[in-house]
N, CA, C and O of each residue as an XYZ file, in Angstrom:
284
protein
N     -21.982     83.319    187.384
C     -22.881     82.453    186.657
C     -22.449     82.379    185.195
O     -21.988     83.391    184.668
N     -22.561     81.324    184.557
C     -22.281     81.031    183.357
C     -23.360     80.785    182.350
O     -24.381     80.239    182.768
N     -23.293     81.072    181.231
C     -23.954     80.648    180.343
C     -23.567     80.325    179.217
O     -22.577     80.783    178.648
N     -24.502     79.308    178.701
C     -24.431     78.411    177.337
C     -24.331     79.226    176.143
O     -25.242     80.049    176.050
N     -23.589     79.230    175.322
C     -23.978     79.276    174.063
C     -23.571     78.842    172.633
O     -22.428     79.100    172.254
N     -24.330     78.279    171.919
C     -23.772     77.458    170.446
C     -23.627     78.247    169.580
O     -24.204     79.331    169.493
N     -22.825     77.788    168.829
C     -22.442     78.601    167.861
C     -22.312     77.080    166.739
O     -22.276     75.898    167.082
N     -22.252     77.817    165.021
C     -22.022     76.971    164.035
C     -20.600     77.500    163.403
O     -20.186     78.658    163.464
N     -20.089     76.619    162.914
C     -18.559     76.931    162.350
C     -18.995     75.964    161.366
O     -19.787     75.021    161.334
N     -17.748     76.854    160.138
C     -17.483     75.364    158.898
C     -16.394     74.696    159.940
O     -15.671     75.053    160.870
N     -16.790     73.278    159.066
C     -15.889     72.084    159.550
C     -14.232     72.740    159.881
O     -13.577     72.687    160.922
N     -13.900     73.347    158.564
C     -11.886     73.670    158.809
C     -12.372     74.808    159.811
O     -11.794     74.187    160.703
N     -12.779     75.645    160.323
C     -12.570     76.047    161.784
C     -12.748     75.376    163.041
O     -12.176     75.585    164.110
N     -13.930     74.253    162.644
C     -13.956     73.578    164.165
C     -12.759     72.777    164.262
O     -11.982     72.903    165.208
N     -12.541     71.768    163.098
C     -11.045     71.196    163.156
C      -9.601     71.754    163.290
O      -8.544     71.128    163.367
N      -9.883     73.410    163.301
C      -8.835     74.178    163.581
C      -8.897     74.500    165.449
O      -7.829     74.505    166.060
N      -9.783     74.666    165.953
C      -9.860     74.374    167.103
C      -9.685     73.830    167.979
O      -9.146     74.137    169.042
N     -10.509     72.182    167.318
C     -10.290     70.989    168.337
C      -8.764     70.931    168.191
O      -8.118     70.851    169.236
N      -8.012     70.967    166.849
C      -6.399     70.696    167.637
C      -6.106     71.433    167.984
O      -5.166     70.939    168.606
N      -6.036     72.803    168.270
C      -5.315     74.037    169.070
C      -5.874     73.256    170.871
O      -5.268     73.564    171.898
N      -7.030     72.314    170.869
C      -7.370     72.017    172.234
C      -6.446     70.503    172.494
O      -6.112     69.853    173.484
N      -6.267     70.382    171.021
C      -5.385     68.807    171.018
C      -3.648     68.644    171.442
O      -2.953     67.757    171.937
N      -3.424     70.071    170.923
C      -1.975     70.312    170.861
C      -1.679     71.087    172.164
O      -0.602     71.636    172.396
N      -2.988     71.072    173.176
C      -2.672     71.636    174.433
C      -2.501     73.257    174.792
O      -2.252     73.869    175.831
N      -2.837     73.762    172.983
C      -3.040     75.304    172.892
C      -4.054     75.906    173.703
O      -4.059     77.121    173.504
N      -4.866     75.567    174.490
C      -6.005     75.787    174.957
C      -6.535     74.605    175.757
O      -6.591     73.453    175.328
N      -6.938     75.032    177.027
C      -7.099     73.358    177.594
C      -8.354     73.034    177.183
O      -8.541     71.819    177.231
N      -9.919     74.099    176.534
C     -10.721     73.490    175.576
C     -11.184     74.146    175.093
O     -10.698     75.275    175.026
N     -12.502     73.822    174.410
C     -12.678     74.683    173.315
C     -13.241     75.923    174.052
O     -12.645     76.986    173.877
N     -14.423     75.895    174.930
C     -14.543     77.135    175.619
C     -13.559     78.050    175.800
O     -13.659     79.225    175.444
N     -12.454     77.496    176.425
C     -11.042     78.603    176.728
C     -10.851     78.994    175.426
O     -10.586     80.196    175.417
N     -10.868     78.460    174.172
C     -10.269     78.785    172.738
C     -11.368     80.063    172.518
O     -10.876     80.937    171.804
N     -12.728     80.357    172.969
C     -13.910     81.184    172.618
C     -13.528     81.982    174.152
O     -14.437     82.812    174.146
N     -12.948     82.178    175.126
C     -12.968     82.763    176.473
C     -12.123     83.773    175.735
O     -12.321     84.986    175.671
N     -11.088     83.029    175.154
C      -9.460     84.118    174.977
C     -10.025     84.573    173.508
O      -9.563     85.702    173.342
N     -10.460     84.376    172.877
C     -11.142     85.246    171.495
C     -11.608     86.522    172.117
O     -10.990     87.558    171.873
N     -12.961     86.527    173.134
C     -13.619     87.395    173.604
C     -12.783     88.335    174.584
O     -13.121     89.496    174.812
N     -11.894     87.853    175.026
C     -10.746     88.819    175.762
C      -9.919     89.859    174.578
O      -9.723     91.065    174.423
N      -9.644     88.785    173.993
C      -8.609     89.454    172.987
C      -9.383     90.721    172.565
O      -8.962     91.878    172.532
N     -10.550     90.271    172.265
C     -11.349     91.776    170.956
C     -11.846     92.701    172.375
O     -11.635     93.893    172.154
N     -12.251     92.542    173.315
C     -12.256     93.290    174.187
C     -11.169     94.734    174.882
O     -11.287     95.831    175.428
N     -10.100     93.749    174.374
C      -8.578     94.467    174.573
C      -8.920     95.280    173.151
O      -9.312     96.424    173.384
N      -8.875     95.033    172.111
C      -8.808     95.417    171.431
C      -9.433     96.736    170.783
O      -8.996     97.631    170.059
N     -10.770     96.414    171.432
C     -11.682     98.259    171.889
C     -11.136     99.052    172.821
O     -11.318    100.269    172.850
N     -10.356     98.341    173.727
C     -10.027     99.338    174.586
C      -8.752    100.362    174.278
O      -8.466    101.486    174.692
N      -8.099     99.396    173.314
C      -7.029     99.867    173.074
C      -7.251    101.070    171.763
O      -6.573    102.086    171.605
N      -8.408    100.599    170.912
C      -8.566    101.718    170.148
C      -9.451    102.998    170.729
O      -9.558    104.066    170.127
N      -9.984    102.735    171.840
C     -10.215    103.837    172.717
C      -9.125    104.687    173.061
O      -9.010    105.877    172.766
N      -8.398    104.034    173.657
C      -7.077    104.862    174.191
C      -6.548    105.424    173.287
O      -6.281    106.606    173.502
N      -6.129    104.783    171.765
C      -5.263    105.576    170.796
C      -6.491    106.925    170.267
O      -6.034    108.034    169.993
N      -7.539    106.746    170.205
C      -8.603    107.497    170.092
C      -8.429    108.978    171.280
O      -8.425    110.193    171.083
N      -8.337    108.367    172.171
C      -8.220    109.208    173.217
C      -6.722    109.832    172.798
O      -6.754    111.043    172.581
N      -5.540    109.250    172.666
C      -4.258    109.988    172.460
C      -4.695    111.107    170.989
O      -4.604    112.302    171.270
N      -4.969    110.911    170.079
C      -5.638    111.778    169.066
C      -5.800    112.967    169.195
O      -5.367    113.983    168.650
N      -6.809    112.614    170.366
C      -7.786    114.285    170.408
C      -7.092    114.859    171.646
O      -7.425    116.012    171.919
N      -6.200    114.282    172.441
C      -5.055    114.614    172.943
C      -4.145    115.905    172.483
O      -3.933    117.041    172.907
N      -3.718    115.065    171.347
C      -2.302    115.330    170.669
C      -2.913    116.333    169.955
O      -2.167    117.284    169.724
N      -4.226    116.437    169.459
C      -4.867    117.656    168.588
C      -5.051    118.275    169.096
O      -5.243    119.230    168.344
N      -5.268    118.777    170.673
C      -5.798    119.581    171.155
C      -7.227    119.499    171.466
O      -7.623    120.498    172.067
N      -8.141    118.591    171.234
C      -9.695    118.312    171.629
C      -9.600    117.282    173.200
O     -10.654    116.891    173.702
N      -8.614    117.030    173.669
C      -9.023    116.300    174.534
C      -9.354    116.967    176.131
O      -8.871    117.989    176.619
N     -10.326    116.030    176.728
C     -10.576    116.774    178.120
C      -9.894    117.068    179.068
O      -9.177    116.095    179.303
N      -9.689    117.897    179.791
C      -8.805    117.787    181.054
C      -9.246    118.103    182.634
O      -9.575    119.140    183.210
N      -9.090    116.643    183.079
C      -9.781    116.234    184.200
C      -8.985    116.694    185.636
O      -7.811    116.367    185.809
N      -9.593    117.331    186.450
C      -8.831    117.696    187.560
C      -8.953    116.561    188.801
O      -8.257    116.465    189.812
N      -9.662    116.048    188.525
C     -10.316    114.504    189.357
C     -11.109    113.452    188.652
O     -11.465    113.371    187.476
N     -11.324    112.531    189.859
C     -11.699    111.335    189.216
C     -13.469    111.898    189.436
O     -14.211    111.579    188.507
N     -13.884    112.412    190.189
C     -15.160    113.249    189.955
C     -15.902    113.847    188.864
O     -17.093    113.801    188.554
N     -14.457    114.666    188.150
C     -14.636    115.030    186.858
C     -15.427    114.109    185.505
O     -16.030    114.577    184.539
N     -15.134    112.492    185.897
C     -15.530    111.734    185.019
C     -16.702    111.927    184.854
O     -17.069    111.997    183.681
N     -17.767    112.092    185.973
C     -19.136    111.985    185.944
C     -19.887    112.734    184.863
O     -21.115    112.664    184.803
């Protein structure tokens, strides 16, 4: 299921958009707001993981003998 939602932009971002949808960068503007929300998604995960290598590499990190262990 999908849902709606609006958002307001200044003009030079929406016009930065519509041509990234003009120049075929994106087939529209939704996809241009789909792949934003992917991107920063990746982007927690990935500072999770380096987070996780940290306390790793320091010596604080957990060590799991199974996937049970997660719980």
């Amino acid at each position: 299921m999908r849902e709606v939602i609006n958002i307001s932009l200044p003009e030079t971002m929406a016009k930065t958009i519509k041509k990234a949808v003009k120049t075929g960068d994106f087939s529209s503007t939704s996809e241009f707001f789909r792949h934003l929300v992917r991107q920063w998604q990746e982007d927690l995960l990935l500072k999770e993981i380096n987070k996780g290598r940290k306390e790793i590499a320091t010596g604080k990190g957990k060590k799991f003998n199974s996937l049970k262990d997660l719980r």
